[in-house]
C-alpha positions in Angstrom: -13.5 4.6 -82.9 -11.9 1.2 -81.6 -9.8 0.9 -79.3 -7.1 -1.4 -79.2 -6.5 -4.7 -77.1 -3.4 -2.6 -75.2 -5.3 0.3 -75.0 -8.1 -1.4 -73.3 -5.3 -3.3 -71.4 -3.9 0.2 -69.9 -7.6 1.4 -69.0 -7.9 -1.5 -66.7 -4.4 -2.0 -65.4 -5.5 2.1 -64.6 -8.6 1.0 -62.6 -7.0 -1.7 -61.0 -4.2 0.8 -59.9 -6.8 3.3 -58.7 -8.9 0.3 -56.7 -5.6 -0.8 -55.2 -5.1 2.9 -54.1 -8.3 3.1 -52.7 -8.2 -0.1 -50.6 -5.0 0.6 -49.3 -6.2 4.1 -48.1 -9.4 2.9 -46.4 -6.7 0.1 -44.7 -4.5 2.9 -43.2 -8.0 5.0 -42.3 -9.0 1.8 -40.6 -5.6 1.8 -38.7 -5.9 4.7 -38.1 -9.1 5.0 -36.7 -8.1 1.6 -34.6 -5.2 3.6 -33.3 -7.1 6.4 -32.1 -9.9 4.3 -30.3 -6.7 2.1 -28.6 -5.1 4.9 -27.7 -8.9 6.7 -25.8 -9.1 3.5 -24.0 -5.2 4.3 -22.5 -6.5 7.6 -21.7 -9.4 6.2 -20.0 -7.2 3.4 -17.8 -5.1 5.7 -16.9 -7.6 8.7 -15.9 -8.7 6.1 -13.2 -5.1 5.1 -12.1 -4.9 8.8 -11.3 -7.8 9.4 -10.0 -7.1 6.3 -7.5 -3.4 7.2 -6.8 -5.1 10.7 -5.4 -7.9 8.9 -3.5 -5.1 6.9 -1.9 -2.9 10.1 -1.1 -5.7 11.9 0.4 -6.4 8.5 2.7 -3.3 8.1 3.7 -2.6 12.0 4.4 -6.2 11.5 6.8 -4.7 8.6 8.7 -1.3 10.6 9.1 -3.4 13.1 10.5 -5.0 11.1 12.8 -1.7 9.7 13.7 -0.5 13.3 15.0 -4.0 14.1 16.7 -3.7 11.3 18.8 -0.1 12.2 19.7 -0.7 15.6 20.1 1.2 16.9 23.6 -2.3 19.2 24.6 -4.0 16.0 23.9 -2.4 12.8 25.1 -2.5 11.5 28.2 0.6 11.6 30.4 2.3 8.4 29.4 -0.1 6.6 27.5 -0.1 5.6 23.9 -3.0 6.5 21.7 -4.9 8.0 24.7 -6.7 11.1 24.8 -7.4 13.0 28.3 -10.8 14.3 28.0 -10.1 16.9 29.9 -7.1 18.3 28.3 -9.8 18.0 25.0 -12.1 19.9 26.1 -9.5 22.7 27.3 -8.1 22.4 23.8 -11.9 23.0 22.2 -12.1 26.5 23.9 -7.8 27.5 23.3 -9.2 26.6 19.7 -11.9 29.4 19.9 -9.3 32.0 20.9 -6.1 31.1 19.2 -6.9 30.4 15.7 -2.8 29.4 15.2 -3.9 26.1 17.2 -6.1 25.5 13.6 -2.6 24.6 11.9 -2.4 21.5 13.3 -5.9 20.2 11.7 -5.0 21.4 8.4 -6.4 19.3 5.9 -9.3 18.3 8.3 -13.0 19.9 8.2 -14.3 18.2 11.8 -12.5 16.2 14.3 -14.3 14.5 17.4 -14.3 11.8 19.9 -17.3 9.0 20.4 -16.8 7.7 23.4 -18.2 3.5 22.9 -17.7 1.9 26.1 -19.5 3.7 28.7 -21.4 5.2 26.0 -21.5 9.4 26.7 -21.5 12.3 24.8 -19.4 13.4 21.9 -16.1 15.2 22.4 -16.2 17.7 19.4 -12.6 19.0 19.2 -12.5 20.6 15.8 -15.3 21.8 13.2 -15.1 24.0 10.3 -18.0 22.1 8.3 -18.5 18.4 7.2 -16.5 16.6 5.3 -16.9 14.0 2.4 -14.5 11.1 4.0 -14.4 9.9 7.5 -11.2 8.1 9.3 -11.3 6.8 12.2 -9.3 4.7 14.7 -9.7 3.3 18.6 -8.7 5.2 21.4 -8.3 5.4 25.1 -10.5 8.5 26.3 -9.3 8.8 29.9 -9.8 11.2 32.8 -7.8 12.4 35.5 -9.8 10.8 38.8 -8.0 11.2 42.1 -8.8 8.7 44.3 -7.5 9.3 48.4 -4.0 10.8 48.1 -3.4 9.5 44.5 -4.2 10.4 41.1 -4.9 8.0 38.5 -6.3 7.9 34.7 -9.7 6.4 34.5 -10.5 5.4 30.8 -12.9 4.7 28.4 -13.1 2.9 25.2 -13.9 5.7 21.9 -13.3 6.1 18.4 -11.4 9.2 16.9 -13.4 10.3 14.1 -11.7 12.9 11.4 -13.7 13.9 8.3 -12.0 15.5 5.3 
């Protein structure tokens, strides 16, 4: 049997048709397939904006806390700015042991402590409940109460409060 010249005409326009379908499909799955890779990428950016913006929140809660340890009335020393009267710190150590509301105030803190640098002493250890991942710290004035003849004054000391998270 023989086919005729339109015949043969509509069988290729037919191909053509069906290779023109078939291109454009593998074009959108392309797009497609662009879209979705584009769009793991966002998901990957912004994972690690997140996870920064949290990092930064827990820093700055840390350094908040530190703020309010160091102004803490049991703590401070009468007068003084960022001073801590080691004396008053140790007192607050053992009201810590007994009176476990005195915890509150560290919330969001695993170990707080005092390093005295300049005389170099032992450590002040005000607060433990374990060790923590991050460490803050800041300069302080660790003074004493000295009395001296009929006066009292505040001798202090150079030290770093150290807070772990």
């Amino acid at each position: 049997m023989k086919m005729t010249s339109s015949a043969c005409s509509k069988q290729q326009n037919k191909k053509k048709g069906q290779m023109k379908i078939q291109e454009m499909a593998f074009v959108l799955l392309a797009l497609v397939l662009l879209a979705v890779i584009a769009f793991v990428f966002f998901l990957r950016f912004s994972q690690q904006k997140i996870i920064e913006s949290a990092e930064n929140v827990k820093a700055q809660t840390t350094i908040s806390l530190l703020e309010r340890v160091t102004s803490l009335p049991e703590l401070e020393c009468h007068g003084k700015t960022l001073c801590i009267d080691s004396d008053k710190a140790g007192f607050f150590k053992e009201q810590l042991k007994t009176n476990k509301n005195l915890e509150l105030l560290f919330q969001g803190l695993t170990n707080v402590r005092i390093k005295p640098i300049y005389p170099s002493s032992n450590d002040i250890e005000i607060y433990n409940k374990g060790q923590g991942n991050v460490s803050y710290s800041t300069f302080i004035d660790l003074c004493k109460y000295v009395s001296s003849g009929t006066s009292f004054n505040y001798e202090c000391s150079m030290a770093m409060l150290i807070a772990r998270q």
